[in-house]
N, C-alpha and C positions, 0 to 999 in steps of 0.2 A: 814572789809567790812560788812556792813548791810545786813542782810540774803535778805532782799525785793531788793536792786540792784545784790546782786549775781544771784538769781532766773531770776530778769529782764533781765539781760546782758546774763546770759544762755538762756532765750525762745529768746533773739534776733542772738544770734547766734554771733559769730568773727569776721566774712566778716560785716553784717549786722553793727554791732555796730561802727565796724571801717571805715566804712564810716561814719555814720551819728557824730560819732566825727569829721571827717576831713572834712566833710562840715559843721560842727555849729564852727570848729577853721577857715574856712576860712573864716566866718565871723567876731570871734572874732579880727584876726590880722589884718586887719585895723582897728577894732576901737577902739583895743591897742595901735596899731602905731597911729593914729591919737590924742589920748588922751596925748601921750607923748608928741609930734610935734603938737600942736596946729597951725603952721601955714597954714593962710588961702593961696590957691593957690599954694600951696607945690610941686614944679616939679616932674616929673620921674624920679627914678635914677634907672641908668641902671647897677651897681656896686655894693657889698657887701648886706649886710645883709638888706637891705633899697630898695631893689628891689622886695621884695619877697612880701610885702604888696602893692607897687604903679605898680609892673609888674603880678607877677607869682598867686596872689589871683585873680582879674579882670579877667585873661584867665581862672583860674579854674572853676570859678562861675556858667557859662554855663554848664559845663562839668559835675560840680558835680551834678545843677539841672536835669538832664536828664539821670545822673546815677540813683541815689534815685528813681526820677519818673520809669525807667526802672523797678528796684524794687517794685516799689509800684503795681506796673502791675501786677508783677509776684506772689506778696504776695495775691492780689486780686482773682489771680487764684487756689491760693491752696484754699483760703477763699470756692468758689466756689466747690471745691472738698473734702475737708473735710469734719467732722463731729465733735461737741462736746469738748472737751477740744482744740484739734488742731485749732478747726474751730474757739477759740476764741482766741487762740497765734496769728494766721495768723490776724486777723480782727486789735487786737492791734497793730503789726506790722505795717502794711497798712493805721490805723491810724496817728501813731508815725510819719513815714515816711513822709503821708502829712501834716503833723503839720512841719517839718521840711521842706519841698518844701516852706508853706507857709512864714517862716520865711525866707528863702535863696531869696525866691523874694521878699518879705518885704524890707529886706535891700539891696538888688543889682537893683531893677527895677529901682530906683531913681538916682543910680549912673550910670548906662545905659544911661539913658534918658536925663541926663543932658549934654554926652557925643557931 
């Protein structure tokens, strides 16, 4: 592992990072699954392995934008109470964070909306 993502993945912390993976995959796995299955108009399937990108990502999507955001709040406040090295681990965080919001409604507003 590259000392510059060791160092990264350390100032983001366990909790922190494993979220922001499980919300940038629950974006990836539909548009893994959809790259597979190109077909246009592809039902729901409510069974197997094939449910978890047309069921169980769409219900998380909300979920996880409002975790992260939750986050980003709380990172904001240490920002606010800190000083000096801390006060710039926190700011990164808090950026990272909504760079990821930004991308989770990038690609979920449109699949919302066309709902």
């Amino acid at each position: 592992m590259p000392p510059w993502f060791h160092s990264f993945a350390t100032n983001l912390g366990f909790l922190r990072l494993g979220l922001l993976c499980l919300a940038l995959f629950n974006i990836a796995l539909p548009v893994i699954y959809y790259l597979i299955f190109p077909e246009a108009g592809t039902d729901v399937t409510y069974s197997g392995w094939r449910a978890i990108p047309t069921l169980v990502t769409p219900v998380m999507a909300p979920l996880l934008v409002v975790v992260v955001l939750f986050d980003a709040v709380m990172s904001r406040v240490r920002v606010a109470d800190a000083r000096g090295e801390e006060r710039a681990k926190y700011l990164a965080i808090y950026r990272i964070e909504l760079l990821s919001i930004g991308i989770m409604l990038a690609y979920w507003v449109p699949y919302f909306s066309a709902l």
